[in-house]
N, C-alpha and C positions, 0 to 999 in steps of 0.2 A: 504494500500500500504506500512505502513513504516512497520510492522509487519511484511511481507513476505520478505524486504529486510533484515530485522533485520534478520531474522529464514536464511537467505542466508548468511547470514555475519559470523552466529555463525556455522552453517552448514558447511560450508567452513573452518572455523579454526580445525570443530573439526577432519575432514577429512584430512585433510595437517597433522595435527597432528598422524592422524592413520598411515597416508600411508606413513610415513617419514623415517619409518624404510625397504619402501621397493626400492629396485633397480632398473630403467629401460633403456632401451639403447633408445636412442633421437638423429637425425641425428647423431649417430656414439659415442655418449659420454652418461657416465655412471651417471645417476641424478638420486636424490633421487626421485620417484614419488609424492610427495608432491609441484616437481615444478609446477606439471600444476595447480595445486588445488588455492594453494596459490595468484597468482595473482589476482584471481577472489573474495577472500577477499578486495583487496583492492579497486578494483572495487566496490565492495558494500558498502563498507566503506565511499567512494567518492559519492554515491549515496544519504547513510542514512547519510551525512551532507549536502550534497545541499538541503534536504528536510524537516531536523531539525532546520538545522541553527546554 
């Protein structure tokens, strides 16, 4: 279990990082596509210490 959160945590940075140079329109405003990616790091981040300690 902490391996595939770990491989979702790295997975997730390295994708926010790709897609950051791209532009998308989001109820009406112009965001980098790496918003949506990015949350979801820390979300696992928060997971793989509730579970490392």
């Amino acid at each position: 279990m902490v391996l595939a959160v770990v491989a979702l945590f790295v997975a997730c940075l390295i994708v926010a990082n790709t897609m950051a140079v791209k532009v998308v329109t989001l109820f009406g405003l112009l965001l980098p596509a790496a918003i949506v990616i990015f949350p979801l790091s820390y979300i696992a981040g928060d997971v793989l210490e509730e579970k490392t300690g």
